[in-house]
Each structure stands twice: as C-alpha cells, then as structure tokens.
N, C-alpha and C positions, 0 to 999 in steps of 0.2 A: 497666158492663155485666156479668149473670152468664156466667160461662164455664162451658160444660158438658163435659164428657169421657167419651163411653161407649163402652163393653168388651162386646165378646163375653164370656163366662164360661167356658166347658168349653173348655180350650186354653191358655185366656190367663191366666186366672185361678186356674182348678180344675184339676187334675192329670188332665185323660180317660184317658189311656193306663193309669195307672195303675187306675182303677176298674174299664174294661173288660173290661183281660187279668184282674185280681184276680178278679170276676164271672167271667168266664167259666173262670178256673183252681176257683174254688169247685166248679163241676159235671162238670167235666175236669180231671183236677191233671196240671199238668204241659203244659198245652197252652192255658194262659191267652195266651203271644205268638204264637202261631200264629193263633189266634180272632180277638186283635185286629188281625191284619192281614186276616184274612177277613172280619171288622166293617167295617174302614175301606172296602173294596173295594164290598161293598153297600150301604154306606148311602146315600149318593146317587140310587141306584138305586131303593129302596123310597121316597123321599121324591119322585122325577119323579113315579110313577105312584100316589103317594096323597097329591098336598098336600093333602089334608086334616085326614090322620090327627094323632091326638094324638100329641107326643113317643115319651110312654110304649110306643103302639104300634108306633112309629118303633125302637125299640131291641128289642123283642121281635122284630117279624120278621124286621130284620135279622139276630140273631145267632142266627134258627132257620134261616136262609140260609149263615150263616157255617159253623156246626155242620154242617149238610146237605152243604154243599162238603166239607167235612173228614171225611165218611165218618162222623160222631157223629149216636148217635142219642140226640135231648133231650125229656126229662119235659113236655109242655107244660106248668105247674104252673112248671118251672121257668122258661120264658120271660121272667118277670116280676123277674127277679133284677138286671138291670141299671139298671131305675127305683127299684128298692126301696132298692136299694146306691148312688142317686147324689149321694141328702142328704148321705151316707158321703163323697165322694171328699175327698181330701185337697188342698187349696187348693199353690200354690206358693210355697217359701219367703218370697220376698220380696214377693208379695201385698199382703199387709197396711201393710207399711211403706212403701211405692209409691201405693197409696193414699189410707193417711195423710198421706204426702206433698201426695198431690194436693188434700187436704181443706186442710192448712195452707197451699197452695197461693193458696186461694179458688175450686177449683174444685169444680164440685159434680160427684156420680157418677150415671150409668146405667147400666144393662144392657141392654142388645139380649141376646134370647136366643131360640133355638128352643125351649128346655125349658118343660114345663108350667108352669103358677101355680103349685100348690104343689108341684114340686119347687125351683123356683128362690126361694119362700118358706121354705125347711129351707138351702136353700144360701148364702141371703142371710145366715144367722146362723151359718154355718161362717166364711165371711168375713171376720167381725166386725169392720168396718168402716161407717159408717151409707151405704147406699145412695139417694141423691134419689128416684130414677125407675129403673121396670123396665117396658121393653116386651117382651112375648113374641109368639109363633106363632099364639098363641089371639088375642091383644086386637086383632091386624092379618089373622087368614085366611091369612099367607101364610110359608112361611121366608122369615129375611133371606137379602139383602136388598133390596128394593124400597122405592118412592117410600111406599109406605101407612107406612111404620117412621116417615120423616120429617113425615110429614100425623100418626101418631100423637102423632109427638112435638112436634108444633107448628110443622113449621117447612116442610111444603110441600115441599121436598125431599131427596134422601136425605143419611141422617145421617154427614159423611164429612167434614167442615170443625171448623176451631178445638181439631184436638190441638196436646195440649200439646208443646212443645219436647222435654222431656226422656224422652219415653216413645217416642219413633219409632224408636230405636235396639233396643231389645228386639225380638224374634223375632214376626211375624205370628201366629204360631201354634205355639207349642211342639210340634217333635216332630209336626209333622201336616202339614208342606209347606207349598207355596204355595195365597194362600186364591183361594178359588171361590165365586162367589157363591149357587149353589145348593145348597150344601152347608153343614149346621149346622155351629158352631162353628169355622168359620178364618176368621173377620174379624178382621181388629185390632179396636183402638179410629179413635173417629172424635170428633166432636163436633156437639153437633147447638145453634144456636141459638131461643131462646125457649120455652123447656118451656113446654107449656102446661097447666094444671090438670089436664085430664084425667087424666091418669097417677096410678097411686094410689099414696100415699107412707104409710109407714107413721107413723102418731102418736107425737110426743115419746114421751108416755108409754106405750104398747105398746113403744117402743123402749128407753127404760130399766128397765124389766118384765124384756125379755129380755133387758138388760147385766145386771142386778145377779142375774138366776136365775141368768144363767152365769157370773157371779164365786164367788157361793157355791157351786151344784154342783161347779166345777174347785177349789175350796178354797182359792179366792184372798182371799176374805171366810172369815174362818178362822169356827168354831162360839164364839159368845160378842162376836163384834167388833158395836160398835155402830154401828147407820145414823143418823148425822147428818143433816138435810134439810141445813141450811146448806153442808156440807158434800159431800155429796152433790149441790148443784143447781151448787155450785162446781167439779167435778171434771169432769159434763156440760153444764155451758153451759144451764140449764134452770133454768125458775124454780120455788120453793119450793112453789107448789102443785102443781107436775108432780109432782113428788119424793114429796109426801104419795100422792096420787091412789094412781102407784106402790107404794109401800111397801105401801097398802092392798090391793090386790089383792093382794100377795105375801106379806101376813098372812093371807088367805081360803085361800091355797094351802098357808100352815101351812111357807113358806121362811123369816117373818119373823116375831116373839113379841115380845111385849111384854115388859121384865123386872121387877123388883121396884120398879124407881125409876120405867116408868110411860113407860120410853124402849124404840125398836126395838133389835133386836138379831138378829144371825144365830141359830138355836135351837143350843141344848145337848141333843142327844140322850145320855139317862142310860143307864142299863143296863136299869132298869126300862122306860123307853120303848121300849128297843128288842124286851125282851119283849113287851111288850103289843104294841107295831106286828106281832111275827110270831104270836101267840094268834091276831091276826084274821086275818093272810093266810094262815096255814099251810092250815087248813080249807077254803078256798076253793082253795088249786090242786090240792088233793090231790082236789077233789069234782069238779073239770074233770078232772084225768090218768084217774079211774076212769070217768067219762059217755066221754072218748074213747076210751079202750080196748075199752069193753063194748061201744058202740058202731061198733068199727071209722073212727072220724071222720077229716078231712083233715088233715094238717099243714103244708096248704101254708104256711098264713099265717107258722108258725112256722118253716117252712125258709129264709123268703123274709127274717124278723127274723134271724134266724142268720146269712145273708148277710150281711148290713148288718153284724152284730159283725167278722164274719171279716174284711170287706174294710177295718176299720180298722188303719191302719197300725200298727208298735209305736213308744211313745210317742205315741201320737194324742191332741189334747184332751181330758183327762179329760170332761169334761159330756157330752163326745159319747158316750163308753164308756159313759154311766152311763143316757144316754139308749139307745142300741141296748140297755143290757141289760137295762131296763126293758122295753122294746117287746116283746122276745122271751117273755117272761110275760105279758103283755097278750096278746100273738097266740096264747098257750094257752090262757089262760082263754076268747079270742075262738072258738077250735076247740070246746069244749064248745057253743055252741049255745044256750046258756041266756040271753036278755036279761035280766035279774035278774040275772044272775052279773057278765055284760058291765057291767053299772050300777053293780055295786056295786064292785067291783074298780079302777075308773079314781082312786075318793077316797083309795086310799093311794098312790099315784103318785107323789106330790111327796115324802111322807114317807119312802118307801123309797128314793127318788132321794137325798135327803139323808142318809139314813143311808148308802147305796154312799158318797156324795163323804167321809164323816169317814172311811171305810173305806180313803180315797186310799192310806195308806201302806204298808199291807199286802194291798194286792190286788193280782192278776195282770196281765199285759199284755195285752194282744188277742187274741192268738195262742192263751195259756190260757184264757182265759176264752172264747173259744170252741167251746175242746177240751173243756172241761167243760161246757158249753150243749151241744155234739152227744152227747155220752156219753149228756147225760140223755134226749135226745130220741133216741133211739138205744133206750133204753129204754123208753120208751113205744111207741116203735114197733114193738116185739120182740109187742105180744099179752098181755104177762103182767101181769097189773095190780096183783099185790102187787110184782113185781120194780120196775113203773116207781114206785110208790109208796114205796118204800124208797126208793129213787132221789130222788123231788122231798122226802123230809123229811129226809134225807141232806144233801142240795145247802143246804133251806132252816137246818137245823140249823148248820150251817157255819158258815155267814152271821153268823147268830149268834154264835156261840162266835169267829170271828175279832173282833167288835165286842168283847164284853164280855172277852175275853183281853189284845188285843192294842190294840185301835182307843179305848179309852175315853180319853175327852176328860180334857186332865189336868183333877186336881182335884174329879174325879167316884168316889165312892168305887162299889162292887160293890154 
C-alpha cells in the first residue's frame, strides 16, 4: 500500500517568521519583529472576511493592517513585498534531510498549502526535495483545512491519517503556536490515503531540468565536468531517455554544450565569451536606465526584486542568489516599457546566470550584493541619467573585470 505524508509548508517546512519580519524590516528597518507579530495578529482576520482572496492578497493586506496598527505609513507599491520575497524564505535546517528520510522511507510527499500555485511552484525547488502532490487554496476554494483538501486529494475525508511515526515528535508549527484550523500555515503534517491523479505532479524530466540547472548554477557541476546519461539516469532513478530529453533542453538554454569529443558538458565560459556576453547586454540596460529616467518610470518592479536579494539569508543557496540577481535586471529592463526590449533581454538569462555561478568564489554575500543593487537603483532614482548611467556601466564593467581577473576558469588563458 503507498504511504502518503503531507506537510503544511510556511511553518513547518519554510522559515515564515523569518521572511516576514525580513520583508517587513526591508521597508521599516528595525521594526521587522514588531510587524511580524502585527502580521500574525491580522492574518486570520483578513482571511474570515475574504476566503476568497488569493494568498498573495492575503499577505498584502494583512501587513498594510499590521503597518497601520503600528502608526507606519506604507508605499502601496510596496504592499507586494512579502509575495515577491516568499520564493526567497529560507526552508529549515533539517527540512531537507527529514524528508529525504521520508522518501527512503517509501513514503511519498505532499503539500497542503494556502499559498498560491506559483508561489509554492519557486518554493517547491528551494526545498529541493521531489514533491508527489501539491494541494493549494486555489485548486479547493477554500483555506485548510476542510473535507474538499481530502476529496481533492482522493480520499473523501480530511487529510489527518497515516503520519509517519517518526515526525510526530517535531513542533506543530515552529514558532507560531498552537495550530487553528482557519488559519494558514500551522497544521502539522497528516496523511492522506489514495492520491488520486488529479493532482498535478511535475514530470521526471522538468524535474531533472531543474536538479541539474541548480547543480551547475550553485557550482556543484563545476565548468567543464561532463554529463554522463548512464550516469546521470544512475544518480536519479530515471531512465536513459529522460536524461537525454533533459540534457537537451538544457543545451537550448546554452546550461549544457557539446564539447570537442561530441559529448555534453557543463560550458566553459572563456574570457572572450564573457566579453561578448556583456557587448550585448551592456547596450540594452543602459538604453532601459535612460527611457526610465527621461521618462520619470516606476521602480516598483525593481524594488520589489531587490526585496527578494535582501531577504536572502547570508550563505544562502547560491542559485538562488544568482537567480534574485538576475530578476532584479530583468525587472529594469521590464520598467522601461519597451516589449522589444522585454523579448530580447530574457535570451541571455541563462548565460549570465552561469557566468554569476563561475563568478561563486569571488562574489559578495546577500547582504552586499544587495547594497550594491540599492546604490545603483538609488541612482537611477536620483533624475540624473548620466549619474545613473555611470552607475549601471560601472556596476556592469565590474562584473566583468572580477570574471576575467580573478574568476577565469583554470586553464583558460586571457
């Protein structure tokens, strides 16, 4: 008989306390733990009187309610800070290997969750543990937890049977009291029997797509190591065409190259590559920072990526650092306006993300690299558009010069 085991997420799994007050100290400094007990006090509150609402909105009003209480008065623009920052939160220690556990266990995993689809799709791969089934707020109309979570999940009643032994002893809800059933995030885990299809489960191969991205982004697949299929279908329990399938999509993405013998391989970004990679993008943010300036344009998008860098811990998963520091140049190009610009901009994404990850050894921790993300948006925001332009070829010039200095792959001459 399959055994099922599923978990709340925010609480049990993911660190909430910490995302919240981080979020909320972002736009308050100094008053991130006072918010989030002003958080916790509303939230409840805003979910009686709108089950409806998305998550998303769910964390906005609440913490314009919390702010409100607390005599702060908040940006609407920035209301959006605590969905944006929640892909962000940082899972707990022993998560992962608890999990793990559970998988060599034979049990399979779910998630019960209030959170949106795709936030709990970006959360699902902070995780990094493969997930069977995810139910949310969206696919049942209702917060958990009610009998429709169970009818979702196949089995007619609610999901609260066949935990595992060894997990009952852990905390209901880290840090968040005793749980309530109308309130997001403080259930335990429970178990539900007979999943049934419904539920959508992500594909072997989408799922090994996004192992092997985030092994080589975190530089755990070093530059030059080669991709074995045999080897590779050995490591994930997958068969030899998943593997291929895989691989090839991640050669489209330009994560995975062919080398001289005609075999995959992680790419060797040279010196010269990494010039040309910034020839084309330098041009292109530099033609966004001057459309928003002249134009007086929004920054919200980009305040709201900045978030997301800030509230990563120090020592946080690389791929994650490398993914928020992506987005936050995406979200500038996305302020200029321009669809052209927007289109053309997302094709080096992958190439620049891997050129950050060979960058691992001599880049900043979250904390700086945040500080130097606000500086420059700090400049653009100032009006003066040769200041902020110094600024982004400043920043992008850098970038460079730490690669071809310090970061070149050995064996790769200048």
């Amino acid at each position: 008989m399959t055994k099922w085991a599923t978990f709340d997420c925010f609480g049990t799994l993911v660190d909430w306390r910490h995302g919240i007050a981080t979020g909320a100290d972002l736009l308050f400094p100094g008053r991130g733990a006072e918010l989030l007990a002003g958080y916790n006090r509303h939230e409840a509150q805003v979910q009686r009187e709108f089950p409806a609402m998305r998550y998303r909105q769910v964390l906005a009003e609440t913490l314009r309610r919390a702010t409100s209480e607390a005599g702060l008065t908040m940006i609407e623009d920035d209301a959006s800070v605590l969905a944006t920052g929640m892909p962000y939160w940082p899972v707990f220690g022993d998560t992962r290997a608890a999990l793990a556990g559970l998988r060599a266990a034979g049990w399979r995993l779910a998630l019960l969750t209030n959170c949106d689809r795709d936030i709990i799709a970006e959360t699902r791969r902070r995780i990094d543990v493969p997930i069977d089934a995810v139910v949310t707020a969206e696919d049942v109309g209702s917060y958990k937890l009610v009998p429709r979570h169970g009818a979702r999940a196949g089995t007619g009643h609610s999901p609260r049977v066949d935990q595992p032994a060894r997990r009952h002893r852990r905390p209901v809800d880290r840090g968040r009291g005793p749980a309530r059933s109308h309130r997001p995030g403080r259930h335990g885990r429970g178990g539900a029997r007979g999943m049934s299809s419904t539920l959508r489960t992500i594909s072997a191969r989408d799922a090994l797509v996004a192992e092997v991205r985030q092994r080589i982004l975190s530089g755990e697949l070093r530059p030059g190591e080669p991709l074995v299929e045999a080897a590779l279908a050995s490591t994930f329990g997958v068969a030899r065409p998943t593997v291929r399938s895989a691989l090839q999509v991640l050669v489209g993405r330009h994560l995975v190259e062919q080398s001289d013998r005609r075999s995959l391989r992680v790419p060797v970004l040279t010196e010269a590559d990494v010039r040309d990679l910034f020839l084309v993008r330098t041009p292109l943010e530099l033609a966004a920072v001057r459309i928003i300036v002249h134009n007086g344009l929004s920054l919200a998008g980009a305040r709201a990526r900045l978030a997301e860098l800030a509230a990563l811990s120090e020592g946080a998963n690389w791929a994650d650092l490398v993914q928020a520091h992506t987005a936050f140049h995406v979200a500038l190009i996305d302020a200029a306006g321009s669809p052209r610009l927007s289109r053309i901009y997302p094709a080096l994404q992958e190439e620049m993300q891997l050129c950050l990850a060979q960058l691992r050894p001599h880049y900043p921790e979250p904390g700086a690299l945040a500080a130097e993300h606000r500086d420059l948006l700090g400049a653009i925001a100032s009006g003066d558009a040769d200041r902020a332009c110094d600024e982004m070829r400043e920043h992008l010039e850098r970038a460079v010069r730490n690669f071809t200095t310090d970061a070149r792959p050995s064996g790769q001459s200048a």
